[in-house]
N, C-alpha and C positions, 0 to 999 in steps of 0.2 A: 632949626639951623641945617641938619642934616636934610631937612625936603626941598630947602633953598640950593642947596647946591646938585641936587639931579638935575643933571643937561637935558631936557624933555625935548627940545627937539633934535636931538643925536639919538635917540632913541626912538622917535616917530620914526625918522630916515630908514633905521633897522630893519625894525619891526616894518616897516613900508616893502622893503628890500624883499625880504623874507617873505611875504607875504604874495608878493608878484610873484616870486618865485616859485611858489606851492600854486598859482594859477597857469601859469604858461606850462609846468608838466604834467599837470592836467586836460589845459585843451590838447597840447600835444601827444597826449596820453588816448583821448577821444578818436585824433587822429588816426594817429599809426599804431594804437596799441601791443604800448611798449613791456614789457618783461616785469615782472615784479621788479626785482633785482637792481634793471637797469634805473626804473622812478627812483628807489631808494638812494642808488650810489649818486643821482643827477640832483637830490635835493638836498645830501649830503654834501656834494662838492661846492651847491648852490650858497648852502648854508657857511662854509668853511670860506669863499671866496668874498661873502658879505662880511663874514668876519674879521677880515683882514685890515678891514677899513676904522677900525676900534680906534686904535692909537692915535687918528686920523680925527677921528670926531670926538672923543673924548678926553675931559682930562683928568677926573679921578675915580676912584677905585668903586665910589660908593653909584655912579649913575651906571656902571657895569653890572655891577648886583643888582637895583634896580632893572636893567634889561634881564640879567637872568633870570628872575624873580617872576618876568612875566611871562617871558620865553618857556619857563616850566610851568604855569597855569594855563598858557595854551599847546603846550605837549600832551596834557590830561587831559582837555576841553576835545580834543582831536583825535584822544583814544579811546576816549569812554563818553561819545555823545555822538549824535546825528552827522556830525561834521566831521565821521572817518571816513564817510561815503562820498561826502561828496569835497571835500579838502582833504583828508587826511591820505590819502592812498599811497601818493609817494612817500609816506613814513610809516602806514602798516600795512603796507599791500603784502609782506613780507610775511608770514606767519612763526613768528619764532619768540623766544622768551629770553629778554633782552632790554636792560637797560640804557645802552646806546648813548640815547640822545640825551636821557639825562649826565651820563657822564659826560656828554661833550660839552655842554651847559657848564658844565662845574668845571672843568679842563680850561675854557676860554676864562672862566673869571681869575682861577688860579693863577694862569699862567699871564694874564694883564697883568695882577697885583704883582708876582714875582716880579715881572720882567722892570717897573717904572719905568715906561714909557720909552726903553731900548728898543726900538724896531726891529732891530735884528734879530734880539732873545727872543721876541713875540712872534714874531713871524714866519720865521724857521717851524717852531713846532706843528703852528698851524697849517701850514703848508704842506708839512709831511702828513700830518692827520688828513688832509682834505685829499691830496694826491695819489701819493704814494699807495695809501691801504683799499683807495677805488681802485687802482691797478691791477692791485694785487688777486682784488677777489676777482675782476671781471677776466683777467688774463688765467687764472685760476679755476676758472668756471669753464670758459673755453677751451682749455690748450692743455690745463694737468691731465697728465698719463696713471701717474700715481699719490693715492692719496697716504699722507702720513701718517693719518691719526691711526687711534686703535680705540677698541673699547667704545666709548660715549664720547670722546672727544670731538670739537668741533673741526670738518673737515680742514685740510692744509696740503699744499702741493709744493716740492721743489719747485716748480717753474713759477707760482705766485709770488713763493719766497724771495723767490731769485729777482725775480722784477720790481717788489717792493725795496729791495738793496739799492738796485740802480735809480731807483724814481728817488729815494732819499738823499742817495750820494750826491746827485746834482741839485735837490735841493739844497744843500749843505753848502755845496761846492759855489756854486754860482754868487748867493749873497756876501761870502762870508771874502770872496776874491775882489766882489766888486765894490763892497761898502764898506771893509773894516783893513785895518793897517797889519794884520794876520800873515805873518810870510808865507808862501807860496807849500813851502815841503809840508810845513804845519796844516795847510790847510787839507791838503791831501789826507792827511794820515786822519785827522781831527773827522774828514768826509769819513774815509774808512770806518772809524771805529762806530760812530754814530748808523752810518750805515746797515751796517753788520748790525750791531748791538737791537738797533727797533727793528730790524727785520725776523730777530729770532723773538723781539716780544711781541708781535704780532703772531707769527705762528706758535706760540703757548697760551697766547688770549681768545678769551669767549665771551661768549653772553655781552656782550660790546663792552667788555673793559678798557680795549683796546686803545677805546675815546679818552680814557685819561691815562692809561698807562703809557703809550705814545708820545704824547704831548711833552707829559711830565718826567719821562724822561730823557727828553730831545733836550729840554731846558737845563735839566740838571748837567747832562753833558757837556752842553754848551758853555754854560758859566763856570763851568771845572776845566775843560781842554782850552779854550780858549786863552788862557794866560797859562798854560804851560809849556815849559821847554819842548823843543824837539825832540831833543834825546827821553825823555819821558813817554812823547808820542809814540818813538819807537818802541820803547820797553811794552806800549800798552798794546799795539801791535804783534809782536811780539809772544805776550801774553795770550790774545785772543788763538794764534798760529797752538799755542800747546793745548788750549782748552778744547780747541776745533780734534787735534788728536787724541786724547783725553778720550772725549766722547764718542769718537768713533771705536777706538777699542770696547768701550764701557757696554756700547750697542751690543754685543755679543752676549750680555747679559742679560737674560729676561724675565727679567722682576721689573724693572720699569719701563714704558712705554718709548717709543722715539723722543714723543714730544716732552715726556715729562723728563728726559734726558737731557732735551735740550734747555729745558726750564732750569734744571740743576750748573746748569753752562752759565744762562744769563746771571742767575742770585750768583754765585761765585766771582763772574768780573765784574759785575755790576757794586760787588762788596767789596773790592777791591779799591776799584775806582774812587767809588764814593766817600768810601771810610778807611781802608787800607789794610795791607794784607794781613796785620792783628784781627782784625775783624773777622778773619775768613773761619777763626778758629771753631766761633761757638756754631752757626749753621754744618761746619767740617764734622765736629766731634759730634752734634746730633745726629746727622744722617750716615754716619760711620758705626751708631753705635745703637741705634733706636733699633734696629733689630737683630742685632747680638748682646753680650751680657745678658741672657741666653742666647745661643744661636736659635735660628727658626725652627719651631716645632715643623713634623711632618704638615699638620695642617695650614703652617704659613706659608709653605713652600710653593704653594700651589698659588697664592695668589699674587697679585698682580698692579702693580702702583700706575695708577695715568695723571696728566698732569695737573688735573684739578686737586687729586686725594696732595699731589707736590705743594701746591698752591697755597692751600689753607694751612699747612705749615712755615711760608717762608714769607706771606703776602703781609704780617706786622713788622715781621724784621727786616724787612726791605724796604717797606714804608719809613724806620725810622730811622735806616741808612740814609736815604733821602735827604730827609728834614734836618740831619747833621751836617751833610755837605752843604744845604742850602743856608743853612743858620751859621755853618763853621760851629756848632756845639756837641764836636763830639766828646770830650771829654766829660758835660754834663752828661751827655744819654748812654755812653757807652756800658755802664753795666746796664743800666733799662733793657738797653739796645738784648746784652747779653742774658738777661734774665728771661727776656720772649722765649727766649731758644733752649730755654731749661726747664721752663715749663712745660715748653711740648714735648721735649722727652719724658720731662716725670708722667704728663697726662699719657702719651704713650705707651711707656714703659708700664706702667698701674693696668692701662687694658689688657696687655701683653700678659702681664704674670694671673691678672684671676680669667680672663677667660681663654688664652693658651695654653697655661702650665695651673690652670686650677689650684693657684692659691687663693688661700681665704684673702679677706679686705684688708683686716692690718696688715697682713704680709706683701702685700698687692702696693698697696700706700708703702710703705718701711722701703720694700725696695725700688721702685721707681724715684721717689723722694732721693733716697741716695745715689740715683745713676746721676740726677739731674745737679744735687747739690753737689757733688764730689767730681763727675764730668765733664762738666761746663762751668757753672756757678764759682765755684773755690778757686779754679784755675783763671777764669778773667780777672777776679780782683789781683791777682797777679800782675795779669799781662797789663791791668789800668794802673798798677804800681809803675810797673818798668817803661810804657809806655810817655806815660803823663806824670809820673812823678809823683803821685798822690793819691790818695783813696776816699772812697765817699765815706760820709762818716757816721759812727757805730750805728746810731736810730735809726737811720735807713738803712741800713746794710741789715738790721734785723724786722725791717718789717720787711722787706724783698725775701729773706727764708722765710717768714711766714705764708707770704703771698705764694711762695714756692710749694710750700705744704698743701696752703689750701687750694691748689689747683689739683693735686694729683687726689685730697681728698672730693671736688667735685665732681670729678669723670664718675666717680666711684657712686657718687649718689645721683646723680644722675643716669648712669646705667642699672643702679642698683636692681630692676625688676625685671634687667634681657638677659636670656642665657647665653647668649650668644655677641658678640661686637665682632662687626664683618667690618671689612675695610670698602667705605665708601664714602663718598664726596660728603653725604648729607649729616656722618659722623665727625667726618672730617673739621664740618663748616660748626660742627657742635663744640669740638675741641678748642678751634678756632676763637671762638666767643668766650670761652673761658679764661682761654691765655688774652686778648681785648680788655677784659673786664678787669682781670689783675693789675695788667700794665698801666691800665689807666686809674687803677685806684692806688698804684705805688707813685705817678706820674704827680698824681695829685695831691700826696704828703708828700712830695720832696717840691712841691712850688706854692704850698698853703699860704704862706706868708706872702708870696708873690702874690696873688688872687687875694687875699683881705683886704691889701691893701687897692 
Protein backbone atom coordinates (compact mmCIF):
# COMPACT_ATOMS: atom_id res chain seq x y z
CA UNK A 1 0.00 0.00 0.00
CA UNK A 2 2.67 2.27 1.14
CA UNK A 3 4.75 1.56 -2.42
CA UNK A 4 1.43 2.32 -4.38
CA UNK A 5 1.25 5.67 -3.09
CA UNK A 6 5.00 7.05 -4.11
CA UNK A 7 4.58 9.60 -6.78
CA UNK A 8 7.60 8.00 -9.04
CA UNK A 9 7.27 10.36 -11.56
CA UNK A 10 7.61 13.62 -9.15
CA UNK A 11 10.44 12.07 -8.13
CA UNK A 12 12.11 11.28 -11.47
CA UNK A 13 11.43 15.23 -12.31
CA UNK A 14 13.68 15.90 -9.04
CA UNK A 15 16.12 13.75 -9.21
CA UNK A 16 16.15 14.77 -13.18
CA UNK A 17 16.44 18.54 -11.90
CA UNK A 18 19.15 17.78 -9.56
CA UNK A 19 21.00 15.93 -11.69
CA UNK A 20 21.43 18.54 -14.63
CA UNK A 21 22.32 20.59 -12.20
CA UNK A 22 25.44 18.88 -10.86
CA UNK A 23 26.29 18.64 -14.92
CA UNK A 24 26.01 22.21 -16.20
CA UNK A 25 28.54 23.39 -12.97
CA UNK A 26 30.59 21.12 -13.99
CA UNK A 27 31.02 21.86 -17.76
CA UNK A 28 30.78 25.37 -16.49
CA UNK A 29 33.40 24.56 -14.02
CA UNK A 30 35.64 23.08 -17.05
CA UNK A 31 35.20 26.35 -18.41
CA UNK A 32 35.94 29.16 -16.27
CA UNK A 33 37.23 27.31 -13.48
CA UNK A 34 35.28 28.37 -10.86
CA UNK A 35 36.26 28.65 -6.84
CA UNK A 36 35.73 25.71 -4.82
CA UNK A 37 33.29 27.75 -2.71
CA UNK A 38 31.61 29.27 -5.49
CA UNK A 39 30.51 25.20 -7.09
CA UNK A 40 29.35 24.48 -3.74
CA UNK A 41 27.20 27.68 -2.86
CA UNK A 42 25.78 27.33 -6.84
CA UNK A 43 24.74 23.62 -6.28
CA UNK A 44 23.41 24.52 -3.15
CA UNK A 45 21.20 27.18 -4.34
CA UNK A 46 20.61 24.72 -7.34
CA UNK A 47 19.48 22.16 -5.04
CA UNK A 48 17.28 24.73 -2.62
CA UNK A 49 15.50 26.21 -5.85
CA UNK A 50 14.56 22.65 -7.12
CA UNK A 51 13.16 22.22 -3.94
CA UNK A 52 10.88 24.45 -3.89
CA UNK A 53 8.85 22.82 -6.50
CA UNK A 54 7.84 19.86 -3.74
CA UNK A 55 4.51 21.10 -2.70
CA UNK A 56 3.95 21.55 -6.34
CA UNK A 57 4.65 17.96 -7.35
CA UNK A 58 3.74 16.16 -4.47
CA UNK A 59 1.16 15.31 -2.37
CA UNK A 60 2.18 13.08 0.53
CA UNK A 61 4.72 12.88 3.09
CA UNK A 62 5.77 9.35 2.26
CA UNK A 63 7.03 9.93 -1.67
CA UNK A 64 9.19 12.91 0.07
CA UNK A 65 10.96 10.31 2.15
CA UNK A 66 11.11 8.21 -0.55
CA UNK A 67 13.22 11.27 -2.57
CA UNK A 68 15.05 11.64 0.57
CA UNK A 69 15.94 8.23 0.91
CA UNK A 70 17.62 8.35 -2.48
CA UNK A 71 18.97 11.80 -2.41
CA UNK A 72 21.21 10.29 0.68
CA UNK A 73 22.30 7.09 -1.32
CA UNK A 74 23.49 9.33 -3.91
CA UNK A 75 25.21 11.94 -1.48
CA UNK A 76 27.40 8.60 -0.38
CA UNK A 77 27.62 7.24 -4.02
CA UNK A 78 29.24 10.85 -4.72
CA UNK A 79 31.51 10.86 -1.78
CA UNK A 80 33.00 7.73 -1.50
CA UNK A 81 33.28 6.37 -5.08
CA UNK A 82 34.77 7.26 -8.53
CA UNK A 83 31.85 9.80 -9.15
CA UNK A 84 33.53 12.70 -6.86
CA UNK A 85 35.75 13.36 -9.51
CA UNK A 86 33.98 13.50 -12.00
CA UNK A 87 30.13 14.55 -10.70
CA UNK A 88 30.71 15.12 -7.21
CA UNK A 89 32.95 18.44 -7.17
CA UNK A 90 30.42 20.93 -6.75
CA UNK A 91 29.62 19.24 -3.32
CA UNK A 92 33.25 18.19 -2.30
CA UNK A 93 35.33 20.31 -3.90
CA UNK A 94 35.34 21.95 -0.46
CA UNK A 95 37.59 20.23 1.87
CA UNK A 96 35.94 20.31 5.22
CA UNK A 97 34.09 18.02 7.70
CA UNK A 98 30.54 18.45 7.51
CA UNK A 99 27.48 17.03 7.46
CA UNK A 100 25.70 19.73 5.36
CA UNK A 101 23.87 18.03 2.83
CA UNK A 102 22.71 15.51 4.89
CA UNK A 103 21.12 17.95 7.14
CA UNK A 104 19.44 19.56 4.40
CA UNK A 105 18.00 16.17 3.24
CA UNK A 106 16.31 15.87 6.68
CA UNK A 107 15.40 19.81 6.86
CA UNK A 108 13.22 19.62 3.43
CA UNK A 109 11.45 16.40 4.57
CA UNK A 110 10.86 17.80 8.18
CA UNK A 111 9.84 20.83 7.07
CA UNK A 112 7.07 19.29 4.13
CA UNK A 113 5.67 17.11 6.95
CA UNK A 114 5.41 20.11 9.39
CA UNK A 115 4.27 22.42 7.03
CA UNK A 116 0.84 20.20 5.12
CA UNK A 117 1.21 21.48 2.18
CA UNK A 118 1.11 25.51 3.46
CA UNK A 119 3.15 27.11 0.77
CA UNK A 120 4.03 29.75 2.76
CA UNK A 121 5.27 27.64 5.96
CA UNK A 122 7.46 25.61 3.33
CA UNK A 123 8.87 28.02 1.44
CA UNK A 124 9.93 30.67 3.65
CA UNK A 125 12.47 28.45 5.24
CA UNK A 126 13.62 26.99 2.22
CA UNK A 127 14.28 30.22 0.74
CA UNK A 128 16.11 31.51 3.62
CA UNK A 129 18.30 28.24 3.72
CA UNK A 130 19.02 28.54 -0.08
CA UNK A 131 19.48 32.52 -0.15
CA UNK A 132 20.21 34.13 2.63
CA UNK A 133 23.30 31.72 3.96
CA UNK A 134 24.95 31.68 0.06
CA UNK A 135 25.00 35.51 0.84
CA UNK A 136 26.23 35.51 3.67
CA UNK A 137 29.30 33.20 3.13
CA UNK A 138 30.22 34.58 -0.38
CA UNK A 139 29.84 38.45 0.88
CA UNK A 140 31.75 37.09 3.99
CA UNK A 141 34.42 35.72 2.08
CA UNK A 142 34.85 38.92 0.07
CA UNK A 143 34.27 42.01 2.03
CA UNK A 144 34.68 40.71 6.14
CA UNK A 145 37.29 42.89 7.67
CA UNK A 146 36.85 41.06 10.89
CA UNK A 147 36.48 37.86 11.71
CA UNK A 148 34.36 36.79 15.07
CA UNK A 149 35.26 33.63 15.97
CA UNK A 150 37.89 32.59 18.43
CA UNK A 151 39.43 29.52 19.32
CA UNK A 152 38.41 26.55 16.78
CA UNK A 153 35.36 28.03 15.86
CA UNK A 154 34.11 28.40 12.47
CA UNK A 155 34.95 31.59 10.69
CA UNK A 156 31.97 34.57 10.96
CA UNK A 157 32.09 38.33 9.94
CA UNK A 158 29.88 41.24 10.96
CA UNK A 159 29.31 42.10 7.43
CA UNK A 160 28.12 38.37 6.45
CA UNK A 161 26.01 38.51 9.40
CA UNK A 162 24.67 41.70 8.55
CA UNK A 163 23.70 40.62 5.05
CA UNK A 164 22.26 37.31 5.95
CA UNK A 165 19.58 39.63 8.12
CA UNK A 166 18.62 41.63 5.23
CA UNK A 167 18.54 38.49 2.45
CA UNK A 168 15.94 37.04 5.18
CA UNK A 169 14.11 39.92 6.16
CA UNK A 170 12.89 40.27 2.66
CA UNK A 171 12.42 36.86 2.29
CA UNK A 172 9.99 37.15 5.09
CA UNK A 173 8.66 40.29 4.09
CA UNK A 174 7.69 39.80 0.54
CA UNK A 175 5.67 36.44 0.78
CA UNK A 176 4.09 36.95 3.89
CA UNK A 177 2.78 40.82 2.36
CA UNK A 178 1.83 39.32 -0.85
CA UNK A 179 0.08 35.99 -0.03
CA UNK A 180 -1.21 35.88 3.51
CA UNK A 181 -4.04 38.44 5.22
CA UNK A 182 -0.96 39.39 7.91
CA UNK A 183 -1.37 43.16 8.62
CA UNK A 184 1.24 45.20 7.51
CA UNK A 185 2.92 46.43 11.14
CA UNK A 186 2.93 42.57 12.04
CA UNK A 187 4.57 41.72 9.18
CA UNK A 188 7.39 44.19 9.78
CA UNK A 189 8.10 43.24 13.09
CA UNK A 190 7.26 39.18 12.48
CA UNK A 191 10.48 40.11 9.31
CA UNK A 192 12.33 41.52 12.19
CA UNK A 193 12.51 39.14 14.56
CA UNK A 194 12.92 36.08 12.32
CA UNK A 195 15.53 38.16 10.72
CA UNK A 196 17.60 38.87 13.45
CA UNK A 197 16.87 35.55 15.26
CA UNK A 198 18.51 33.13 11.92
CA UNK A 199 20.94 35.54 11.38
CA UNK A 200 22.61 35.00 14.93
CA UNK A 201 22.07 31.02 14.31
CA UNK A 202 23.88 31.09 11.42
CA UNK A 203 26.73 32.64 12.94
CA UNK A 204 26.75 30.07 16.16
CA UNK A 205 26.45 27.16 13.52
CA UNK A 206 29.09 24.79 12.09
CA UNK A 207 29.94 21.68 10.55
CA UNK A 208 26.64 22.49 8.29
CA UNK A 209 24.06 22.45 11.12
CA UNK A 210 23.05 25.41 9.90
CA UNK A 211 20.98 23.20 6.98
CA UNK A 212 18.53 22.34 9.64
CA UNK A 213 18.81 24.59 12.26
CA UNK A 214 17.78 27.41 9.90
CA UNK A 215 15.08 25.95 8.29
CA UNK A 216 13.52 24.59 11.49
CA UNK A 217 13.67 27.40 12.98
CA UNK A 218 12.25 29.79 10.32
CA UNK A 219 9.17 27.40 10.58
CA UNK A 220 8.87 27.22 14.13
CA UNK A 221 8.75 31.09 14.03
CA UNK A 222 6.56 31.29 11.51
CA UNK A 223 3.68 29.10 12.91
CA UNK A 224 4.15 30.90 16.40
CA UNK A 225 4.36 34.85 15.14
CA UNK A 226 2.04 34.64 12.56
CA UNK A 227 -1.16 34.51 14.71
CA UNK A 228 0.13 36.74 17.11
CA UNK A 229 -1.05 40.05 18.28
CA UNK A 230 0.92 43.16 17.61
CA UNK A 231 1.33 44.28 20.66
CA UNK A 232 3.26 40.90 21.46
CA UNK A 233 5.23 41.52 18.25
CA UNK A 234 6.39 44.53 20.07
CA UNK A 235 7.14 43.05 23.42
CA UNK A 236 9.28 40.36 21.29
CA UNK A 237 11.03 43.29 19.72
CA UNK A 238 11.49 44.79 22.46
CA UNK A 239 12.97 41.85 24.07
CA UNK A 240 15.44 41.01 21.49
CA UNK A 241 16.58 45.32 21.97
CA UNK A 242 17.61 44.06 25.91
CA UNK A 243 19.27 40.90 25.05
CA UNK A 244 21.29 42.73 22.03
CA UNK A 245 22.50 45.07 25.44
CA UNK A 246 22.64 42.28 27.63
CA UNK A 247 25.28 40.85 25.62
CA UNK A 248 27.29 43.56 24.74
CA UNK A 249 28.08 44.35 28.29
CA UNK A 250 28.47 40.48 28.98
CA UNK A 251 31.41 40.72 26.06
CA UNK A 252 33.67 42.46 28.60
CA UNK A 253 33.78 39.12 30.12
CA UNK A 254 36.35 36.62 28.97
CA UNK A 255 35.25 33.32 29.83
CA UNK A 256 33.24 33.00 26.84
CA UNK A 257 33.78 33.51 23.34
CA UNK A 258 31.74 36.38 21.06
CA UNK A 259 30.13 33.68 19.37
CA UNK A 260 29.37 31.58 22.17
CA UNK A 261 27.86 34.85 23.81
CA UNK A 262 25.88 35.15 21.10
CA UNK A 263 24.62 31.47 21.22
CA UNK A 264 23.63 32.09 24.98
CA UNK A 265 21.27 35.28 23.30
CA UNK A 266 19.71 32.97 20.80
CA UNK A 267 18.74 29.74 23.58
CA UNK A 268 17.40 32.57 25.99
CA UNK A 269 14.67 34.31 23.21
CA UNK A 270 14.47 31.52 21.47
CA UNK A 271 13.08 29.78 25.08
CA UNK A 272 11.12 32.43 25.51
CA UNK A 273 9.35 32.42 22.37
CA UNK A 274 8.88 29.04 22.05
CA UNK A 275 8.06 27.99 25.49
CA UNK A 276 7.78 31.08 27.71
CA UNK A 277 9.59 33.08 30.01
CA UNK A 278 9.02 30.02 32.96
CA UNK A 279 11.22 28.19 30.63
CA UNK A 280 14.06 30.49 30.79
CA UNK A 281 14.71 29.42 34.36
CA UNK A 282 16.32 25.90 34.28
CA UNK A 283 19.00 26.76 31.07
CA UNK A 284 19.22 30.50 33.65
CA UNK A 285 20.04 28.70 36.82
CA UNK A 286 22.39 26.04 34.99
CA UNK A 287 24.61 28.55 33.33
CA UNK A 288 24.49 30.89 36.50
CA UNK A 289 25.57 28.28 38.56
CA UNK A 290 27.53 25.43 36.81
CA UNK A 291 30.50 27.16 37.74
CA UNK A 292 29.93 28.55 41.17
CA UNK A 293 28.79 26.62 44.20
CA UNK A 294 32.20 26.39 44.18
CA UNK A 295 33.58 29.48 42.55
CA UNK A 296 36.38 28.66 39.97
CA UNK A 297 39.30 27.15 41.20
CA UNK A 298 42.65 29.06 39.97
CA UNK A 299 42.85 26.44 37.36
CA UNK A 300 39.32 27.21 35.86
CA UNK A 301 39.97 30.70 35.53
CA UNK A 302 42.09 30.43 32.87
CA UNK A 303 40.06 28.72 30.80
CA UNK A 304 37.90 29.51 28.17
CA UNK A 305 34.13 28.46 26.71
CA UNK A 306 33.61 28.65 22.71
CA UNK A 307 30.49 28.07 21.18
CA UNK A 308 30.47 24.48 20.41
CA UNK A 309 31.70 23.47 24.42
CA UNK A 310 27.91 26.22 24.73
CA UNK A 311 26.26 23.99 22.28
CA UNK A 312 26.34 20.51 23.57
CA UNK A 313 24.88 21.79 26.47
CA UNK A 314 21.77 23.57 25.37
CA UNK A 315 21.35 21.78 21.64
CA UNK A 316 18.56 18.81 23.68
CA UNK A 317 16.93 21.63 25.54
CA UNK A 318 16.32 23.70 22.69
CA UNK A 319 15.36 20.79 20.68
CA UNK A 320 12.69 20.04 23.04
CA UNK A 321 11.65 23.75 23.30
CA UNK A 322 10.89 23.29 19.74
CA UNK A 323 8.78 20.12 19.56
CA UNK A 324 6.58 21.88 22.37
CA UNK A 325 5.72 24.87 20.47
CA UNK A 326 5.27 22.78 17.44
CA UNK A 327 3.04 19.95 19.19
CA UNK A 328 1.44 22.85 21.83
CA UNK A 329 2.81 19.91 24.58
CA UNK A 330 4.31 21.84 26.79
CA UNK A 331 2.93 20.93 29.82
CA UNK A 332 3.65 17.16 28.99
CA UNK A 333 7.64 17.88 28.31
CA UNK A 334 8.13 20.61 30.44
CA UNK A 335 9.72 18.87 33.38
CA UNK A 336 11.70 16.39 30.46
CA UNK A 337 12.23 19.73 29.10
CA UNK A 338 13.65 20.70 32.55
CA UNK A 339 15.37 17.65 33.83
CA UNK A 340 17.91 18.00 30.30
CA UNK A 341 19.21 20.91 32.21
CA UNK A 342 19.81 19.17 35.54
CA UNK A 343 21.55 16.75 34.37
CA UNK A 344 24.02 18.82 32.76
CA UNK A 345 24.64 20.52 35.78
CA UNK A 346 24.85 17.43 37.92
CA UNK A 347 27.35 15.87 35.00
CA UNK A 348 29.07 19.00 35.27
CA UNK A 349 29.07 19.88 38.52
CA UNK A 350 30.57 15.80 39.46
CA UNK A 351 33.66 16.83 36.75
CA UNK A 352 34.11 20.07 38.66
CA UNK A 353 34.31 18.68 42.31
CA UNK A 354 36.75 15.45 41.51
CA UNK A 355 38.92 16.80 39.05
CA UNK A 356 39.12 20.74 40.24
CA UNK A 357 38.71 20.44 43.97
CA UNK A 358 39.93 16.84 44.21
CA UNK A 359 37.12 15.24 45.69
CA UNK A 360 36.79 11.60 45.98
CA UNK A 361 33.74 9.90 43.72
CA UNK A 362 31.11 9.69 46.25
CA UNK A 363 31.64 13.21 47.08
CA UNK A 364 32.05 14.33 43.48
CA UNK A 365 28.37 12.27 42.68
CA UNK A 366 26.70 13.54 46.46
CA UNK A 367 27.43 16.96 45.32
CA UNK A 368 26.69 17.63 41.83
CA UNK A 369 23.48 15.32 42.39
CA UNK A 370 22.37 18.02 44.84
CA UNK A 371 23.33 21.15 42.74
CA UNK A 372 21.20 19.60 40.03
CA UNK A 373 18.30 18.24 42.18
CA UNK A 374 17.96 21.16 44.57
CA UNK A 375 18.88 23.93 41.62
CA UNK A 376 16.78 23.23 38.98
CA UNK A 377 14.99 19.94 39.39
CA UNK A 378 12.80 20.73 42.86
CA UNK A 379 12.32 24.19 41.81
CA UNK A 380 10.37 23.35 38.17
CA UNK A 381 8.07 21.12 39.65
CA UNK A 382 7.17 24.16 41.25
CA UNK A 383 7.08 26.46 38.63
CA UNK A 384 4.79 23.19 36.51
CA UNK A 385 2.68 23.49 39.62
CA UNK A 386 1.97 27.35 39.33
CA UNK A 387 2.27 27.33 35.71
CA UNK A 388 -0.21 24.52 34.54
CA UNK A 389 -1.85 23.68 37.54
CA UNK A 390 -0.58 20.24 38.13
CA UNK A 391 2.24 17.82 38.45
CA UNK A 392 3.53 14.70 36.78
CA UNK A 393 2.90 12.10 38.73
CA UNK A 394 4.85 10.28 41.61
CA UNK A 395 6.49 7.14 39.25
CA UNK A 396 7.77 9.42 37.03
CA UNK A 397 8.80 12.11 39.18
CA UNK A 398 10.97 9.12 40.68
CA UNK A 399 12.52 7.61 37.92
CA UNK A 400 13.57 11.26 36.56
CA UNK A 401 15.70 11.46 40.16
CA UNK A 402 17.06 8.43 39.29
CA UNK A 403 17.91 9.08 35.86
CA UNK A 404 19.24 12.39 37.57
CA UNK A 405 21.54 10.26 39.71
CA UNK A 406 22.63 8.12 37.09
CA UNK A 407 23.83 10.76 34.88
CA UNK A 408 26.19 12.35 37.27
CA UNK A 409 27.26 8.72 38.30
CA UNK A 410 28.08 8.08 34.50
CA UNK A 411 30.61 11.19 33.83
CA UNK A 412 32.26 9.52 36.81
CA UNK A 413 32.73 6.19 35.14
CA UNK A 414 33.22 7.07 32.28
CA UNK A 415 36.19 9.37 33.11
CA UNK A 416 36.99 7.10 35.70
CA UNK A 417 40.74 6.32 34.32
CA UNK A 418 41.79 10.44 33.18
CA UNK A 419 43.40 12.60 35.64
CA UNK A 420 42.54 15.18 34.33
CA UNK A 421 38.84 16.60 32.41
CA UNK A 422 39.75 19.73 30.31
CA UNK A 423 37.02 21.67 28.82
CA UNK A 424 36.61 20.70 25.28
CA UNK A 425 34.06 20.12 22.44
CA UNK A 426 34.90 16.33 22.35
CA UNK A 427 33.94 16.08 26.26
CA UNK A 428 31.43 18.24 25.78
CA UNK A 429 29.69 16.04 22.96
CA UNK A 430 30.46 12.97 25.78
CA UNK A 431 28.29 14.68 28.31
CA UNK A 432 25.90 15.46 25.80
CA UNK A 433 25.19 11.71 25.05
CA UNK A 434 24.62 11.00 28.34
CA UNK A 435 22.05 13.64 29.14
CA UNK A 436 20.31 12.02 25.18
CA UNK A 437 20.43 8.74 26.67
CA UNK A 438 18.58 9.62 30.00
CA UNK A 439 15.94 11.88 28.44
CA UNK A 440 15.14 9.39 26.07
CA UNK A 441 15.01 6.54 28.37
CA UNK A 442 12.70 8.76 31.00
CA UNK A 443 10.69 9.94 27.47
CA UNK A 444 10.09 6.36 26.95
CA UNK A 445 8.52 5.27 30.49
CA UNK A 446 6.45 8.19 30.54
CA UNK A 447 4.79 7.09 26.75
CA UNK A 448 5.18 2.91 27.27
CA UNK A 449 1.64 2.57 27.29
CA UNK A 450 1.42 4.86 24.18
CA UNK A 451 4.00 2.61 22.15
CA UNK A 452 2.22 -0.94 23.25
CA UNK A 453 -0.27 0.00 22.15
Amino acid sequence: MIIKDIEVTSIIIIVAIVISALFIINLIDKKHKLKAETKRKAFHMSMGVSMLLLPYLFKNVISVGALGLLAIIGMLLLKHTKLKEKLGKPLYSVERKSLGEFYFIISIFLIFWLSGQNKILYSIPILILTFADSVAALIGKSYAKKNLAEMNEDAKSIEGSFMFFITAFMIVLVPLLLYTNVGREEVLLISAIIGFNVALIEMISHSGDDNILIPMTTYTFLSTLMTQEVEILRINILVIGIIFVIVTIANKVKVWSKIALAETAVVGYLTTIFYGFYALFAPAMMFLTVMNLPKRSEKEKKLKYDSRIIETNIIIGITICILASITGMKKELFMLYSLVYSMHLVVNSCVRFKYYFNCNEPTALLNGYTKGLILIFLPSILIEYLVFGEVLETGIMLVMVGVLLASGLAILIQRHNKKEEEISVENGYIHMMIVLVGCLFVFLVQNIQVLIR
